[in-house]
C-alpha positions as protocol buffer text, in pm:
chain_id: "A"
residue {
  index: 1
  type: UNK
  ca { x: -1199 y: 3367 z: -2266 }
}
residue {
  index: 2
  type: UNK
  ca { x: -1285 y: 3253 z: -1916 }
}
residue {
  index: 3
  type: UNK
  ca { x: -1221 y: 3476 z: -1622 }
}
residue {
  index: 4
  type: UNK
  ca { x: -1223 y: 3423 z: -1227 }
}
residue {
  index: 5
  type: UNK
  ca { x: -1539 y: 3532 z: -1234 }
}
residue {
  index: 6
  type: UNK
  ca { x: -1666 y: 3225 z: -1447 }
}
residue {
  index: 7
  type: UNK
  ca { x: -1428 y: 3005 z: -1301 }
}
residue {
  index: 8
  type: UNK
  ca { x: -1446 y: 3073 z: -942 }
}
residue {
  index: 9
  type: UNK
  ca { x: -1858 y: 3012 z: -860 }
}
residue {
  index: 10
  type: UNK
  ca { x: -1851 y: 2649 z: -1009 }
}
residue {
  index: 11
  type: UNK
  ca { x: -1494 y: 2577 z: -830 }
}
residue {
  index: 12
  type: UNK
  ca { x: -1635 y: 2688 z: -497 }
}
residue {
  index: 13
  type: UNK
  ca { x: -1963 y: 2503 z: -564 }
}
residue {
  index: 14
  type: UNK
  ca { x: -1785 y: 2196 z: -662 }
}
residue {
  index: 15
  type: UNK
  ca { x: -1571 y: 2177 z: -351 }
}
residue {
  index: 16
  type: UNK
  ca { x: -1880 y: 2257 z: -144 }
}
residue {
  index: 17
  type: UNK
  ca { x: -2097 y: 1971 z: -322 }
}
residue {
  index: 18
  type: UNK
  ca { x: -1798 y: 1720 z: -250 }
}
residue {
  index: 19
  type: UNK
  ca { x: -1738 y: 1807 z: 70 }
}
residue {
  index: 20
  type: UNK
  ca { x: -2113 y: 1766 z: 153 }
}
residue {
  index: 21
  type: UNK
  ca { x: -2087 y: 1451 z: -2 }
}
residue {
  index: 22
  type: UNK
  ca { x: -1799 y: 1357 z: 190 }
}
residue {
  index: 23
  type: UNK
  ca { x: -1990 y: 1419 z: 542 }
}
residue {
  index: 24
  type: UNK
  ca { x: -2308 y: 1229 z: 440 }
}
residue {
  index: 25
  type: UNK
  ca { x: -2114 y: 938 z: 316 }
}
residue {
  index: 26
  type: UNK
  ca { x: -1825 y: 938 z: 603 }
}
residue {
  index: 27
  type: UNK
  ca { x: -2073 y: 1027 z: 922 }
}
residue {
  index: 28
  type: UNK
  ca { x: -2404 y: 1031 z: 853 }
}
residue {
  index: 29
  type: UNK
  ca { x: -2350 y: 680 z: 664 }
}
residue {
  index: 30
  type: UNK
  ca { x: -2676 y: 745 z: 409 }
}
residue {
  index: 31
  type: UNK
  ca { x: -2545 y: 413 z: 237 }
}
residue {
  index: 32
  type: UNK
  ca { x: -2520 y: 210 z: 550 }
}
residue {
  index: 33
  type: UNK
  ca { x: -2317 y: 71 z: 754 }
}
residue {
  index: 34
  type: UNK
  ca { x: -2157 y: 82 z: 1067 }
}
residue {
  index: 35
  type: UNK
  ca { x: -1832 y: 114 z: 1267 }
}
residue {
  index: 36
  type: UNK
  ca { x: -1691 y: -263 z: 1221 }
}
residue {
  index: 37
  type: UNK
  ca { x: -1718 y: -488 z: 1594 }
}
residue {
  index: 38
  type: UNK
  ca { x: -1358 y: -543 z: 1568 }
}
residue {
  index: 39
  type: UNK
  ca { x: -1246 y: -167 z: 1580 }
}
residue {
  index: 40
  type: UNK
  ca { x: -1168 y: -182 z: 1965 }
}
residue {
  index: 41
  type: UNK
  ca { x: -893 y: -100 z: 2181 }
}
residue {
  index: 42
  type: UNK
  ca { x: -732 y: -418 z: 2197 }
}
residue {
  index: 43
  type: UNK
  ca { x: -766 y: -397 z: 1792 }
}
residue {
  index: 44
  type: UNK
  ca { x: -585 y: -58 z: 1775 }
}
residue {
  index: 45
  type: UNK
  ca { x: -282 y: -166 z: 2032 }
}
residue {
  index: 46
  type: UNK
  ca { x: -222 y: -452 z: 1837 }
}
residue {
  index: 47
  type: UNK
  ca { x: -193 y: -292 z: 1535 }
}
residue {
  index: 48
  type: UNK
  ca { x: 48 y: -9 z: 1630 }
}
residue {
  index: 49
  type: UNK
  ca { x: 229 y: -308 z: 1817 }
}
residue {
  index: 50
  type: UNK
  ca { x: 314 y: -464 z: 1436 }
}
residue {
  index: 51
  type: UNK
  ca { x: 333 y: -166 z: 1288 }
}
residue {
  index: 52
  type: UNK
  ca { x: 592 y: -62 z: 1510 }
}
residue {
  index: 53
  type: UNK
  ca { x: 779 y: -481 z: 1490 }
}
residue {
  index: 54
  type: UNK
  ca { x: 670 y: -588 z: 1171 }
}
residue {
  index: 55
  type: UNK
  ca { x: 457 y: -840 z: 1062 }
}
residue {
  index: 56
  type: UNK
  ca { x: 576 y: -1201 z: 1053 }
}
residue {
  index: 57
  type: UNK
  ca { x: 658 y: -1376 z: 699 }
}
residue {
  index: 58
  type: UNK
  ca { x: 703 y: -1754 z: 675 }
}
residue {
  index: 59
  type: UNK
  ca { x: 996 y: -1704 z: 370 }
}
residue {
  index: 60
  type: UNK
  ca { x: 1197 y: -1487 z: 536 }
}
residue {
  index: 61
  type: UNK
  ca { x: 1245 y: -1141 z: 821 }
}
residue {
  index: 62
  type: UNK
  ca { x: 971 y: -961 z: 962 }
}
residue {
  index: 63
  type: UNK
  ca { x: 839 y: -710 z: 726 }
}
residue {
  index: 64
  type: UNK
  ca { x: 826 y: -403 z: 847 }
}
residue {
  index: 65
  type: UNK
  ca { x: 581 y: -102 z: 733 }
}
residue {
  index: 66
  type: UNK
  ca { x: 726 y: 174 z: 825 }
}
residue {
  index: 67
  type: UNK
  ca { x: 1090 y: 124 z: 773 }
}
residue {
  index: 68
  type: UNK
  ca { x: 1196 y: 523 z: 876 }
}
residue {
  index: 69
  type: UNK
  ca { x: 1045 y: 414 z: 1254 }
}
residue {
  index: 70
  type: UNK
  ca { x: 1281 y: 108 z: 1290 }
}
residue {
  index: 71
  type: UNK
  ca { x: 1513 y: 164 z: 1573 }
}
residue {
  index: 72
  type: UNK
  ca { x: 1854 y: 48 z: 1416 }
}
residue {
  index: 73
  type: UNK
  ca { x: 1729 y: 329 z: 1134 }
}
residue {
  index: 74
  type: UNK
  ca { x: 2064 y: 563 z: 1080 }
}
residue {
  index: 75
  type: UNK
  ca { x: 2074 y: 844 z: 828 }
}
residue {
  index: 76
  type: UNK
  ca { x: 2339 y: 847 z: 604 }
}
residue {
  index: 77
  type: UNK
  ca { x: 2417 y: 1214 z: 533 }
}
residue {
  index: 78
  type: UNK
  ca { x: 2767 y: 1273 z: 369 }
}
């Protein structure tokens, strides 16, 4: 039978190695790669803009991503 003691050291080490992992892939980039050119401001706005209006269809309404955020959005609690 298996006991904390077992169980815990390779649980700890596991979350450590993965969160290592995690930094060196996410911010040190050792694969490569860089932040995209198109990740600006102008980028950002525009994309909270549809977000927040939905993005255009040809077939039909706007489709809209967030659904909760819309302002005609009413809570039917009986």
């Amino acid at each position: 039978m298996l006991g904390p003691a077992k169980i815990l050291p390779g649980l700890i080490g596991s979350f450590a190695f993965a969160g290592v992992f995690w930094h060196l892939t996410r911010n040190v980039k050792i694969f490569g790669g860089t932040i995209p050119h198109t990740n600006t401001k102008e980028w950002a706005a525009e994309t909270e803009r549809r977000i927040d209006h939905g993005w255009t269809r040809e077939g039909g309404p706007p489709t809209v991503l967030n659904p909760i955020s819309r302002q005609n959005y009413k809570l039917n609690i009986d």
